[in-house]
N, C-alpha and C positions, 0 to 999 in steps of 0.2 A: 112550316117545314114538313115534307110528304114524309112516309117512310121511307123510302130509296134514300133519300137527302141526307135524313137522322143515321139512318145506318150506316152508309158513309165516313158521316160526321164521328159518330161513336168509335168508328174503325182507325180513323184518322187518327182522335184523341187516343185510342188505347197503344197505339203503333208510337205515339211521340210521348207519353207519360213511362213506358216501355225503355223509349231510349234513353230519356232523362235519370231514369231509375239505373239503368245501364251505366252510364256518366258518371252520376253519382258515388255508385257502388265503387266503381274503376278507378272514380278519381278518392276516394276514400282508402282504396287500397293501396293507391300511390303515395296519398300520405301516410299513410301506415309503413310502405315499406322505405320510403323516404326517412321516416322517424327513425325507424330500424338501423336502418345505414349510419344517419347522422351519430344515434345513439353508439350503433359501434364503432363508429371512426372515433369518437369520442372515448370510449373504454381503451380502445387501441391505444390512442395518443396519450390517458393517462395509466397507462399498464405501463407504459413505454417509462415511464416518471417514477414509478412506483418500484422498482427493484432493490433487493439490497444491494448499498454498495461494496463491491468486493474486488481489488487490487491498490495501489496504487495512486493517491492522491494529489494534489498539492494545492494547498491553501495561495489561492491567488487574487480575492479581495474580502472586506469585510465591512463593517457600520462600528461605527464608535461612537465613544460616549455622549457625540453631541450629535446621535442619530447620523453623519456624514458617510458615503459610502468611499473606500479609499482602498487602493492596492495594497494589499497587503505586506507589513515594514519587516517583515523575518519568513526564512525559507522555512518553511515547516509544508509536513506530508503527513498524512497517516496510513497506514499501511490495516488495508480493510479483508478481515479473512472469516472463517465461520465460527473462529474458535477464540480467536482474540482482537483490536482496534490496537494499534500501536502508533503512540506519535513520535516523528521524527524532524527533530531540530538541527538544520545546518548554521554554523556561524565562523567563518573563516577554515581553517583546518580542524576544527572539530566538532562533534556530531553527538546526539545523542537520541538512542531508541528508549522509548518506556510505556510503560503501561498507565499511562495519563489517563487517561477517559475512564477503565474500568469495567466496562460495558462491549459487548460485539455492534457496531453497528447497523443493525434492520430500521427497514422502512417503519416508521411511524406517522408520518402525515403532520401537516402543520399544527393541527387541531393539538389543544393539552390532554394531557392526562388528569382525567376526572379526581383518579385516585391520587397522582403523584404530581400537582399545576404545575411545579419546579422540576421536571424531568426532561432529560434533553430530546432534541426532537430531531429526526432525520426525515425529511424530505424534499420533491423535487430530485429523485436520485433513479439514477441508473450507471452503467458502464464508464460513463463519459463526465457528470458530476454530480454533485450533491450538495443539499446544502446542510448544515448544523446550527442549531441554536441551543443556547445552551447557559443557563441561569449563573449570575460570578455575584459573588457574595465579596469581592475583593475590589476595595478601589485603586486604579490604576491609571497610569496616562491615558490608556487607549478603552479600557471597558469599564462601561458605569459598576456602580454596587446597587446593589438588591435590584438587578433588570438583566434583561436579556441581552445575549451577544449573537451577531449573527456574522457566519462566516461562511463562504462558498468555496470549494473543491471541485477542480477538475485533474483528469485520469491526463496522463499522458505531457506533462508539463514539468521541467526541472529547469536550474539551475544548473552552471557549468557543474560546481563543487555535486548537485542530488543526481548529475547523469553520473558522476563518476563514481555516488556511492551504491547508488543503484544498481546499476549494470555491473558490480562487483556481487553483491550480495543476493542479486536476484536468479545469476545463472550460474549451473555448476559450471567444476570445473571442467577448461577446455582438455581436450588430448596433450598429454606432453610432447613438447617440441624440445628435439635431443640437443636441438643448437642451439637453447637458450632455456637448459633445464629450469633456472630460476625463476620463471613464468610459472602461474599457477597457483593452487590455493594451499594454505600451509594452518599448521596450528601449531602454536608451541608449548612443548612438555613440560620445560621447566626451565630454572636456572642453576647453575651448580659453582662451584667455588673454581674448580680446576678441569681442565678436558683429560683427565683421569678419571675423575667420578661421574662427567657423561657416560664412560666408556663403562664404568661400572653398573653405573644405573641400566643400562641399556642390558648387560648380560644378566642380571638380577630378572629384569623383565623377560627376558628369553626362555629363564629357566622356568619360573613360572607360569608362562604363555599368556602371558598380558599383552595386551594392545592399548598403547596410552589413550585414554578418550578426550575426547571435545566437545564444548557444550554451547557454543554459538557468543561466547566471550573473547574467545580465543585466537580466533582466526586470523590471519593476515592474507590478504588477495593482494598478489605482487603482480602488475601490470607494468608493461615497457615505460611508463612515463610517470605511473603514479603506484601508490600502495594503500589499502584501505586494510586497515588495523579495528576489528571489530567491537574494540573496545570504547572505541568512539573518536580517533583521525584519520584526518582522510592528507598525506603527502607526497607532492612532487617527488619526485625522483629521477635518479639517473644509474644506468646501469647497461652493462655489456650482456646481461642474461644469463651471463654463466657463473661469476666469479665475484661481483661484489654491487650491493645496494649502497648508491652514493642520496642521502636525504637533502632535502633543500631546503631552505636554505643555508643549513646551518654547514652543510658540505658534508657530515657527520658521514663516514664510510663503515658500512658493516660486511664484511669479505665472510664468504661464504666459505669454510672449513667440510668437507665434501665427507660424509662415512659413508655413502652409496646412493643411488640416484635418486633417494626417496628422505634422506635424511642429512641434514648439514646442522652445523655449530658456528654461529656466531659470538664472537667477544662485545663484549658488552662494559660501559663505564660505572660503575654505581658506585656514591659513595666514596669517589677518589679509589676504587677498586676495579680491577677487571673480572669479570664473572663471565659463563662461559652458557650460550642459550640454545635449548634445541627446539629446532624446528623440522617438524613431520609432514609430508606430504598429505594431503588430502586426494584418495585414487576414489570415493564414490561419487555416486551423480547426484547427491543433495544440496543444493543451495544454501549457502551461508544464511539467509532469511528462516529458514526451515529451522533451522538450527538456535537460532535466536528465537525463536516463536517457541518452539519446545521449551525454553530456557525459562521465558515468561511465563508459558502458562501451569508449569510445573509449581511457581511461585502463589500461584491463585485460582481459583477457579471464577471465569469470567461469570457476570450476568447476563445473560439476552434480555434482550427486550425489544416487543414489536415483535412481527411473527418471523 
């Protein structure tokens, strides 16, 4: 091979080990930013999994004690916030909120806790569901003892009976409608023996400048078809809006006795007696749930757990 040839030759090789290293490099950094991607589409997707959850739930299936996965047999929701986890049980016309769980629900990840194996676990959760697991030391139809329960929650799912309690307690009240004062959120004060010692309780509180309070026990949300009693029923009704709640089904009529646009007296049966009950307009923009959360957590101070 002359020199012209070799030099050539060497120029030829320097020019293609050149590109190869080119290629290489380029296609290295395609895997790299390829990785990159994948990796964050993947952080994305489990960011996305990973929130606490906070509104609104409803338990819509679950695993039983013979490992089977099955829709779940009772209306239940829990009601997910930063300060407390509240469950809520529908069963025909009555209802009940409480402080079941104990704990706020955040994100903890399926993995146990090192310190606490038996602690409950939230995740797979964002806006939309979550899941729970959660250790029963109690044997029962439906959950083993000394093993794990798993139950899934989605946001945005009720029952006839959970849209009507829901949508009672979750938004204040509307503007009064003059042609059907009776609409609207109320609380009641008290009960009295005779609508004389209303009339007196009510100046006693005048002079003193008191304003009866409420504490999310209390409440009654009077809707054109139904009434949701915070105490825990939820009943049909029938009613002209103005003048008198007829209950269903028992027909039971409670006529509205009128002392001004914000306050009425109902008669009431107790005890083979008639007693005499006041009910107070509710005119702020707080939700009846508000009111009940205060109520709870006044009662305890939650645990967090999970960040």
């Amino acid at each position: 091979m002359n020199t012209k040839t070799l030099r050539l030759f060497r120029a030829s090789w320097h020019s293609f080990t050149k590109r190869i290293t080119t290629l290489s490099s380029q296609r290295a950094i395609g895997q790299a930013l390829l990785v990159a991607i994948l990796l964050a589409v993947g952080t994305l997707g489990a960011q996305a999994q990973t929130d606490n959850p906070r509104g609104v739930y409803k338990l819509t299936k679950m695993i039983d004690n013979t490992g089977t996965m099955l829709l779940a047999p009772f209306d239940q929701y829990k009601i997910c916030t930063e300060e407390i986890t509240l469950m809520v049980n529908i069963r025909n016309q009555m209802f009940k909120i409480g402080d079941n769980d104990h704990f706020v629900f955040n994100y903890t990840g399926e993995d146990p806790d090192p310190a606490n194996p038996t602690a409950s676990r939230i995740y797979d959760s964002d806006s939309n569901h979550f899941t729970l697991k959660w250790w029963s030391t109690l044997p029962t139809l439906l959950f083993p003892k000394d093993d794990w329960c798993t139950e899934f929650y989605e946001a945005n799912k009720y029952s006839d009976k959970g849209k009507m309690l829901f949508d009672a307690i979750m938004k204040p009240a509307e503007k009064v409608d003059k042609g059907r004062t009776l609409y609207g959120h109320w609380h009641t004060v008290g009960i009295y023996d005779e609508m004389v010692d209303v009339k007196k309780a009510l100046e006693v509180m005048k002079k003193k400048g008191e304003t009866p309070a409420y504490n999310g026990r209390d409440i009654v949300v009077v809707k054109p078809n139904h009434a949701v009693f915070t105490m825990g029923v939820i009943v049909d009704i029938a009613s002209d809006g103005i003048n008198y709640i007829e209950l269903k089904p028992s027909g039971e009529r409670l006529n509205a006795n009128w002392l001004d646009d914000n306050q009425f007296v109902v008669a009431v049966k107790r005890d083979h007696c008639i007693d005499y009950q006041l009910w107070q307009r509710i005119t702020d923009d707080v939700p009846p749930v508000t009111r009940i959360i205060e109520n709870q957590v006044k009662s305890r101070n939650p645990m967090n757990i999970g960040r």
